[in-house]
N, C-alpha and C positions, 0 to 999 in steps of 0.2 A: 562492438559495432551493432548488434542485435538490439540491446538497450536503444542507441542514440536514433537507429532507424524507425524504433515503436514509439520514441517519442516525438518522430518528426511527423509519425502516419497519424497520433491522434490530435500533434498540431494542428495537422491539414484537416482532422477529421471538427475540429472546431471552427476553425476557419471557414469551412463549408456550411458550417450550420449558422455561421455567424450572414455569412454572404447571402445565404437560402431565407433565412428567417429573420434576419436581423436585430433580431435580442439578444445582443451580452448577455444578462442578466441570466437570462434561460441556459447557456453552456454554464453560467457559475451555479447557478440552482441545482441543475441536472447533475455534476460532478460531483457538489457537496451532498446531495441525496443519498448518493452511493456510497461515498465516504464516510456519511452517517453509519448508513446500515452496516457497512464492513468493520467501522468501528466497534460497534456494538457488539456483534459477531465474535468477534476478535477478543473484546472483554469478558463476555458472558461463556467461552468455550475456552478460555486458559485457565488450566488451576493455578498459577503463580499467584494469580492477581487476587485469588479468592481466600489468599492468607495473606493478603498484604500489603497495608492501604497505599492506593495509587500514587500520594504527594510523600510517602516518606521516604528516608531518604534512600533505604534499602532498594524500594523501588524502580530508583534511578540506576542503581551502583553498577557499572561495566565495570565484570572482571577483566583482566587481561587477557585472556585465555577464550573470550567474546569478541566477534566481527557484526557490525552491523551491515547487513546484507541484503542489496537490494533487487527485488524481487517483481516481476511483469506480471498484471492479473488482465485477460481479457474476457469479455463476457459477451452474451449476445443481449441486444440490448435496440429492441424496434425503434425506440427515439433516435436513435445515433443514424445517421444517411447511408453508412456503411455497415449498419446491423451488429453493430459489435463496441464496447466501450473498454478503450485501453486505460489501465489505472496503474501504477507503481505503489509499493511498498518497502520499506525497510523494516527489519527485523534481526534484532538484538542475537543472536547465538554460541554456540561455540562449534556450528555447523551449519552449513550450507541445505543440509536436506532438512534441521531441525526446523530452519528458518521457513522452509518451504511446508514442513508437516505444518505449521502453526497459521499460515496462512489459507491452505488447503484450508483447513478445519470451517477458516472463516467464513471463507466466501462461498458464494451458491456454486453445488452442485455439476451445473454446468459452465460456470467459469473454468478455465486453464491457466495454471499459476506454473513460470519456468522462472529461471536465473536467469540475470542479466551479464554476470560475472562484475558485476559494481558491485562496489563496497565505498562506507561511509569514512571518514575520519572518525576517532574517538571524540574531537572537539565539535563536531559537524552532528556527531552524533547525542552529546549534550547537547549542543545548542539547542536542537528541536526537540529536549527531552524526552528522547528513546528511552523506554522500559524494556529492561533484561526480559526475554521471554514474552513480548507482547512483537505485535506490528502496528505500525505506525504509516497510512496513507501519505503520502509525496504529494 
């Protein structure tokens, strides 16, 4: 319930910036920005990925014994009306805190990363080609 509730506050928190400002474009710019930087984060602070090229096929491989697990990043963030930018992620683990240690790592500082208690399907979780051991922005 926790999850569907933060995604409904940064709908509204879009929504509001779309009605205040009136630039789509600016809510997709602003999002992907972040996404960027978390991405990056995420790549340059996992040692899996740094033995082991991103497209092969190892990279991809969910063992059994791996949940993709989905994860609430909030951050403060003065462009947002509400001070604060909700972001989602998945992460590949065979734990719930490992998922969370990996995203921690990512993101700034004073961001707050919790469980949604969501999880992926294995097929759900190919399809948007999750890497074991990375996160992946929603």
């Amino acid at each position: 319930m926790g999850g569907l509730l933060a995604g409904l506050d940064a709908a509204a928190e879009a929504l509001t910036t779309l009605i205040f400002d009136g630039v789509p474009l600016a809510v997709i710019a602003h999002y992907r920005e972040h996404v960027a930087a978390n991405t990056e984060r995420l790549r340059l602070q996992n040692p899996v990925m740094t033995n082991i090229d991103a497209h092969s096929p190892d990279a991809a491989l969910i063992m059994p014994n791996q949940t993709a697990f989905i994860l609430k990043v909030t951050q403060p963030d003065d462009a947002e009306l509400s001070g604060q930018l909700v972001l989602f992620y998945a992460a590949i683990n065979t734990s719930e805190d490992e998922a969370l240690a990996i995203v921690r790592r990512a993101v700034k500082a004073d961001a707050a990363v919790e469980p949604t208690g969501g999880r992926l399907s294995q097929q759900t979780a190919s399809a948007l080609v999750l890497e074991a051991g990375l996160a992946r922005a929603l």
